[in-house]
N, C-alpha and C positions, 0 to 999 in steps of 0.2 A: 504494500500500500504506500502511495505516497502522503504522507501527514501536512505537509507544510504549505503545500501548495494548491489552493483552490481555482485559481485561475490561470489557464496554463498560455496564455497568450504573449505574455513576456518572460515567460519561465526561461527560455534559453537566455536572452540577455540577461538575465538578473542572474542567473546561475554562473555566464561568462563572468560580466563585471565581478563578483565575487571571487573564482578563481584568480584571475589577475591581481584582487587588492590582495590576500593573502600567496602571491606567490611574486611580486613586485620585483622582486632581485634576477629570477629569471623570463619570464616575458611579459610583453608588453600585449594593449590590446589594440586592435585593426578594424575596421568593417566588417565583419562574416566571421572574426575567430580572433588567431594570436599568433604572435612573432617570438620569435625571440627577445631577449631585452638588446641583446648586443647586434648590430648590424653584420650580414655576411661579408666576413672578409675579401677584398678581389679574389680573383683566380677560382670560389670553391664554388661549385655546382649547390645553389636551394633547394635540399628538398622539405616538401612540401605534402602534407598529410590531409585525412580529414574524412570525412561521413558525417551521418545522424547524429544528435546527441542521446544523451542515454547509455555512454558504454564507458561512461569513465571508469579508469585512465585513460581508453581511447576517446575522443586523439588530444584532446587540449594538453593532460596531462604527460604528454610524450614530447614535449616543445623544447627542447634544451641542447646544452653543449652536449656532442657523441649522440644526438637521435634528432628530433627535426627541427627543421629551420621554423616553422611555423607551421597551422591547425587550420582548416575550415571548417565549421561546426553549422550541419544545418537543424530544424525545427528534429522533435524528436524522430528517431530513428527515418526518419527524410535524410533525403541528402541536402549539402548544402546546393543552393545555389549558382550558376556559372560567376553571377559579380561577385559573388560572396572568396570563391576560389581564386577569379581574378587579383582584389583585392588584395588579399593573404599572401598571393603571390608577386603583384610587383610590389607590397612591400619587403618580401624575404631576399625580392632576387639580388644578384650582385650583378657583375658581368659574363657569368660563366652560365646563365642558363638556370632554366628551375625541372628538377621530376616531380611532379606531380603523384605522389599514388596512393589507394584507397582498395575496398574491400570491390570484389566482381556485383556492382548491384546495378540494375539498370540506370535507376536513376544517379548514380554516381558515377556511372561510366559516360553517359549522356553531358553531366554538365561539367564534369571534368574536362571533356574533348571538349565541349565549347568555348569553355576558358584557354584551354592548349591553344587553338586556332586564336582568340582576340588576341593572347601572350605573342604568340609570333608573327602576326598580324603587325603588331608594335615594333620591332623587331627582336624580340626576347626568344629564346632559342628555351623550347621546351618539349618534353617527351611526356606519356601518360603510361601509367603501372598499373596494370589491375591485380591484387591479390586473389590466389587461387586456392586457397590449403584447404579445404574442407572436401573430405573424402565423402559425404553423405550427399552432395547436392548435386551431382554427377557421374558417371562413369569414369572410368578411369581415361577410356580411348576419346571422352570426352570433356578431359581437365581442361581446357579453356576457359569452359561454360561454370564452371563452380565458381562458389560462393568465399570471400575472405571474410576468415572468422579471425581467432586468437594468431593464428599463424601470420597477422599483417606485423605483428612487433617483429619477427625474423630477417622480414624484408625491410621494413624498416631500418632494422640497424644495420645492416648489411649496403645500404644506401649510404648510409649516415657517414659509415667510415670509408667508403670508396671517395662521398664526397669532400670528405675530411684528409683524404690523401691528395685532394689534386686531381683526383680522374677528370676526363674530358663528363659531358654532359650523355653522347651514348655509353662509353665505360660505365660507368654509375648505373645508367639503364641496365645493363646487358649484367652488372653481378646483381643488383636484385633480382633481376631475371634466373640467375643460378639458382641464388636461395629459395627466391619460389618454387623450384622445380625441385627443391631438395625438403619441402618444409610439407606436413603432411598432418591433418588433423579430425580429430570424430570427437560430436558431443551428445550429450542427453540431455534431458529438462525433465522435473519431476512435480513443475508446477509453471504458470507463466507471470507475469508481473502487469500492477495497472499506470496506467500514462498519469502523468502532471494533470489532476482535472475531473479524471474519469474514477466514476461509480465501479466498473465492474471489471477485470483483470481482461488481456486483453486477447488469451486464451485459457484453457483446461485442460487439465490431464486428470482421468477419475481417479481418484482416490487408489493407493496402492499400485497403480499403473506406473509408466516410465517412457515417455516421448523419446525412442530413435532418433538420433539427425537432425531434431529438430534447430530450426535456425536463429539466430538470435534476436530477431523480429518476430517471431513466433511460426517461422515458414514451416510448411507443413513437414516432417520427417519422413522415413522410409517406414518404419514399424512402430507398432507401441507394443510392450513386454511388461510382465511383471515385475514390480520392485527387486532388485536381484541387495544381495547383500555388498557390501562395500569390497569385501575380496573377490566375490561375483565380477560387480561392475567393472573391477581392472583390471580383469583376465579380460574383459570384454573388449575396454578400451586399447589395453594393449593390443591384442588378438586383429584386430581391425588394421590397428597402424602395421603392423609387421606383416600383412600381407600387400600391403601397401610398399612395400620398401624402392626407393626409384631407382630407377635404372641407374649404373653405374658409380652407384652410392657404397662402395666397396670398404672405407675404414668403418670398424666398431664403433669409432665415436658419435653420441648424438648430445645435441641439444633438446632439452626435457622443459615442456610447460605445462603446469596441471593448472587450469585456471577456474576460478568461480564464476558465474555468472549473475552472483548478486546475493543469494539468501544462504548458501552454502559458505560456510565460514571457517576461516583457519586451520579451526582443531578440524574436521570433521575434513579438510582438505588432506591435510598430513597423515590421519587415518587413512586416506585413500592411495593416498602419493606410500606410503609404507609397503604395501602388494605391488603399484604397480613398480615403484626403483626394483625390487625382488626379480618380477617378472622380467623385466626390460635385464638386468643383468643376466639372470639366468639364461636369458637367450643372447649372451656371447658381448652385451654392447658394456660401452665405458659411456658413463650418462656425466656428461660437461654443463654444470654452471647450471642444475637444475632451477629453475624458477615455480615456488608454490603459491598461490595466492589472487590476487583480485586484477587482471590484466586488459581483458577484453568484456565488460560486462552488458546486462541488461535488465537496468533498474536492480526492482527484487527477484529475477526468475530466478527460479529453484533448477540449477543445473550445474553441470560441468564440461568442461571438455581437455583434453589431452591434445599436444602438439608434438610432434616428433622434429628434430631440425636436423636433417645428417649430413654432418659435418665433412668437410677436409681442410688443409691446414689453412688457406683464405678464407673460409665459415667459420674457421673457430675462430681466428684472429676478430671478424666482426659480431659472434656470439660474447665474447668477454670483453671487448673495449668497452674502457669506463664510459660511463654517462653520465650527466646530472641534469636531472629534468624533473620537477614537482610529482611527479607518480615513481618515476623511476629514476634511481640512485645506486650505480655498479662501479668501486673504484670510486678516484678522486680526477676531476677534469678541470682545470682552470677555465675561464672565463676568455673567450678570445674576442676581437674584433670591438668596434669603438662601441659606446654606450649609443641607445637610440634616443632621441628626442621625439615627445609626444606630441608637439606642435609640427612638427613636421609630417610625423605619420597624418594628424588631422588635415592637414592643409592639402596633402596629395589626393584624398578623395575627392576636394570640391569638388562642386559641380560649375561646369562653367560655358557660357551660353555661345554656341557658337553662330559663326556668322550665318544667314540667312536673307531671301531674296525677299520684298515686300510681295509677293506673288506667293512664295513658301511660305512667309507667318497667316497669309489671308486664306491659304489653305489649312493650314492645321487648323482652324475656328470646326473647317468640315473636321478634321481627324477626332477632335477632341468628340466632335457629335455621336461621330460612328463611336466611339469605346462607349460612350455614354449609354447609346442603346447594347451595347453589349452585355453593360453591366447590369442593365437593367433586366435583359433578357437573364441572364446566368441565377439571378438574385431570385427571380421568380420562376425559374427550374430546375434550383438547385438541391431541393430535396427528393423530387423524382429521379435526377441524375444519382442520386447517393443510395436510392433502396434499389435502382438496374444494377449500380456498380457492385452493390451486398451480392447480389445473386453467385457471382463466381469470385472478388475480388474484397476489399476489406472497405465497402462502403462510403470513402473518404472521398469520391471525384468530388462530389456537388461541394462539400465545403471546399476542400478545394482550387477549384474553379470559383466560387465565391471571393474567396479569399483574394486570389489573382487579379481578380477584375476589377474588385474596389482598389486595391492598389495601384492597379494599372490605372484608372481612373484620376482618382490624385496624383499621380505622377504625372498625366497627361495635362491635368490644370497646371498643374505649378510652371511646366514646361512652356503651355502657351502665355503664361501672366509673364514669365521670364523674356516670350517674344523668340521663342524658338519657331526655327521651321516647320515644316510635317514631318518629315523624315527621321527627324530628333525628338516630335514628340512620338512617334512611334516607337523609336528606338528605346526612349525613357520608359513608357508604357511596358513594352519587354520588360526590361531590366528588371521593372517592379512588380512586374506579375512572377517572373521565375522567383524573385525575391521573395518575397512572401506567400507564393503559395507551396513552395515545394515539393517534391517529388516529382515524377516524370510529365504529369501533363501541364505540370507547370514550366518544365523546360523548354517540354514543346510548344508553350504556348510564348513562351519569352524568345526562342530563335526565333520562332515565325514571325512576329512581330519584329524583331530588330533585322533580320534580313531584310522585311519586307520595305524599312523606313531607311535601312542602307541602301537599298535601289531608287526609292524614289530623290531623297536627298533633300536638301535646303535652296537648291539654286532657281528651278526650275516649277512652274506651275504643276500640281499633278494632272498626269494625261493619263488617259486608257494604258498603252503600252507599257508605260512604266509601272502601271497596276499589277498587270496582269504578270509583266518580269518580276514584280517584285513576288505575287505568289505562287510563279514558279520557284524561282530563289529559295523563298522559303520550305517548298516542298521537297525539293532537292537536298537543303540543310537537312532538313530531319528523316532525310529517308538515310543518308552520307551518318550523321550523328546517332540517327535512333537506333536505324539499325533493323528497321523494322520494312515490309516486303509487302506488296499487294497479294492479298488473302492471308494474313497474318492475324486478323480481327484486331486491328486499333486503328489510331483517330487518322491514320492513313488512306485505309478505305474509302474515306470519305473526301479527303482532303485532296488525293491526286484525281479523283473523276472531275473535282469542282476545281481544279489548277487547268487540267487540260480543256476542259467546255470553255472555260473563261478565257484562255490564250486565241482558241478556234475563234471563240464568235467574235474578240477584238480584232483577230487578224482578217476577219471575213469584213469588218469599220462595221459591227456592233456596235451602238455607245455603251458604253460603260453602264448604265443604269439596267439595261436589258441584256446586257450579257451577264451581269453580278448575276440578276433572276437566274436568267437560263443554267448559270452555273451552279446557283444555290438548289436548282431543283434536280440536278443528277446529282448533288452530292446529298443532300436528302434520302434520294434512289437508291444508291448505293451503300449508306448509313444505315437504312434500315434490311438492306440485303445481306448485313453483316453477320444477321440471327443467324442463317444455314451454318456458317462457319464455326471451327474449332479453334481456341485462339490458340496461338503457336510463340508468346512471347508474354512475359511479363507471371507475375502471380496468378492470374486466369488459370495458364495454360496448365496449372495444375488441378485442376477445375474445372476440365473441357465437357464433361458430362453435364454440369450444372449449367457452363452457357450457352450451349446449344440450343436453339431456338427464340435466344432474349439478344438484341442486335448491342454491340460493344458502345456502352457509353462515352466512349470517346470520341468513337465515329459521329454520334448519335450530338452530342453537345457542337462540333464543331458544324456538322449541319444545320445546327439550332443557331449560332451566333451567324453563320451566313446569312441565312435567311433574316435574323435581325436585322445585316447591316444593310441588305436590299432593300427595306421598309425604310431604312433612314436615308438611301441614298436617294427614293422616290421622293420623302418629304422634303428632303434638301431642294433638287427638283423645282417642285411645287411651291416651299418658299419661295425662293428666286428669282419662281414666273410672278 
């Protein structure tokens, strides 16, 4: 249970600003997370960490000399944001480049890559990591696709001291990439935990039961078994990793991490950790710089899980280098690189209004209108969007999207009172819908929008063409970023019939007000034709039985907000005349 917190709306900030005032000596705080306190020295590679919150020590608590340069933290167990990563990151970077990496979640692989691309964009030279260690959310001929769990602190330090040597920006990539292919992890859960806010936990296990694999979001596991006893369970967990063992992993040495998940505590770790060091020796290894204790959590769940790291002599070297970071403290590290100054960090997020054509601020007055009916449509079908998305998913679209659209909204006034273009209140819009609403259809819904206001631009009247490029563009971005495939069931479906009708009927000199229609009604079409489909991506697809025959909310909301901004472009129209 959470006790202290009733409203969980500023829960992650207040919980930030609080680590920071009790951890002052080592980092500092940023827009979206945390820094180091000391600036990265020239020459070393940033790296740069981050996921949901909810898992402390991951990630804020992992911010220091010998592990990361800096943290992005988004909303609970959401990912952070793309500006939020951004942020994080051009303040960690130096000259050498930033790695970016995090657990394999969609939604952090999404806006991680989007940040990659703004970063280099700028010209900041940066690569993205995805952690893989979790043996339960994949096959094995299919470790890509798995999930990082506790096994991200492996790579992490393995990062940390390649970047701490000097490697170039791929080096540094290319040994966490070793460690990840050497780091290998299985967990249980014997109860689940409730969010900042909420009445009722945010899964179950009955009574005397034991959740398999389950994930530390509460994703669904492979099996559920009976309470096994504590020498049970570590025959178990051993037993899993050792068939596991990776390819060409040939010394005895490994690195050991028995980690809690939240309500399992110390004594009762050590208990466990007792059978399995037994186990793990018996079967021939030398166990290096065991770690017991509270690593990778989530809130209160009643779980654990086991890491195996197997080592050779560049793994050990980066399992035992000292750290000093607010969660984690191995050895003694000095303090390197100049002190940071907090007016500085403040002053590089301004926001600052860039040039614009009187033609571009007379158009945003339209942009502001369209989000306005957006939000107004989302606001009034955001609870129906939330009991579709219950059906196979965890209910959360409509808020949401809610959430996104009022942000997106005040972001798009303040932009046009500022005398910004279309282009830039579009792209603010973005920024502030991924920002605040989190997770994946908020990323998607924050590229679309910033590609689509990157095309159009500040110089220029908006015209048809540059519409219709612009939601090409964006469809493009997120098919490149998502990742996701026409007949996949998500907001795709919908979103490429109503890219390409809209390109056809402007290049046929549709106007724009009757091509938006014509567009907005095959992607409607195609929104609702999504019911046949089994979704092939995302938490659904573990779920396919349950959403077959109910059409993908995602599909389904981006057809709804089309179709809004058709009614606003007619009345615009209409005003006018």
């Amino acid at each position: 249970m959470t006790y202290l917190v009733n409203q969980p709306a500023d829960f992650v900030d207040e919980s930030i600003d609080g680590f920071v005032a009790a951890n002052r000596a080592l980092v500092r705080r940023v827009p979206g997370g945390v820094v180091r306190a000391t600036r990265t020295p020239p020459g070393q590679v940033a790296v740069v960490i981050g996921g949901g919150s909810g898992h402390y020590p991951a990630f804020a608590g992992l911010v220091g000399q010998g592990l990361a340069h800096g943290a992005a933290m988004g909303n609970v167990f959401a990912s952070p944001s793309a500006q939020q990563i951004y942020a994080v990151a051009k303040a960690a970077a130096s000259d050498s480049g930033v790695l970016l990496s995090f657990g394999n979640y969609a939604g952090d692989v999404l806006n991680f890559g989007i940040a990659e691309e703004r970063l280099k964009a700028e010209g900041i030279a940066c690569r993205c990591f995805a952690v893989t260690d979790d043996i339960c959310s994949g096959p094995a001929d299919k470790a890509s696709e798995r999930r990082g769990i506790a096994g991200d602190l492996t790579v992490f330090r393995a990062a940390a001291l390649a970047a701490a040597e000097g490697k170039s920006l791929d080096e540094v990539y290319q040994f966490a990439s070793h460690a990840n292919d050497r780091t290998r992890s299985f967990g249980v859960a014997f109860s689940g935990c409730t969010l900042p806010g909420a009445k009722q936990p945010l899964f179950t296990v009955p009574e005397g039961r034991m959740g398999v694999g389950m994930g530390i979001h509460g994703e669904q596991g492979i099996e559920e078994v009976d309470m096994p006893s504590a020498s049970d369970l570590a025959d178990m967990l051993v037993d899993r990793l050792l068939d596991e063992r990776p390819d060409g992993a040939a010394s005895p040495r490994v690195g050991v991490m028995l980690n809690g998940l939240g309500s399992v505590k110390y004594e009762e770790l050590f208990v466990l950790y007792k059978r399995v060091s037994e186990r793990l020796e018996a079967a021939g290894l030398t166990l290096v710089q065991p770690e017991v204790g509270e690593l990778v959590t989530s809130f209160e769940m009643a779980g654990v899980s086991l890491t195996l790291f197997w080592l050779d002599e560049a793994l050990e070297k980066a399992w035992t280098a000292p750290a000093t970071t607010p969660a984690y403290c191995r050895g003694g590290v000095a303090l390197e690189g100049e002190p940071r100054d907090d007016a500085d960090l403040a002053a590089a997020h301004e926001e600052e209004t860039p040039p614009a054509s009187a033609d571009s601020r007379s158009d945003a007055a339209g942009m502001l209108a369209v989000i306005e009916a957006i939000q107004a449509r989302i606001e009034a079908e955001a609870e129906g969007l939330g009991q579709l998305d219950a059906i196979s998913g965890d209910g959360d679209h409509g808020i949401g999207m809610d959430t996104g659209a009022r942000a997106a909204l005040a972001a798009a006034r303040r932009a046009v009172e500022k005398g910004c273009g279309a282009g830039t209140v579009l792209m603010r819009a973005g920024d502030a819908w991924a920002n605040e609403a989190g997770g994946t259809s908020g990323a998607l819904w924050g590229l679309g929008l910033r590609s689509m206001g990157a095309r159009i631009g500040d110089d220029d009247s908006v015209a048809a063409p540059a519409v219709a490029a612009g939601v090409a563009d964006a469809t493009d971005a997120i098919m490149r970023l998502g990742g996701a495939e026409m007949g996949d069931k998500t907001m795709l479906d919908s979103m490429k019939p109503f890219a390409d009708t809209l390109a056809d009927e402007v290049q046929s000199g549709t106007h724009l007000r009757a091509a938006w229609r014509r567009a907005a009604e095959a992607s409607q079409h195609a929104a609702e034709a999504t019911a046949d489909l089994a979704p092939k991506k995302g938490r659904a697809k573990n779920h396919s039985d349950k959403s077959v025959g109910h059409p993908d909310p995602g599909a389904i909301s981006f057809a709804m907000i089309v179709a809004a901004v058709a009614d606003t472009l007619e009345s615009l129209h209409e005003d006018a005349a």
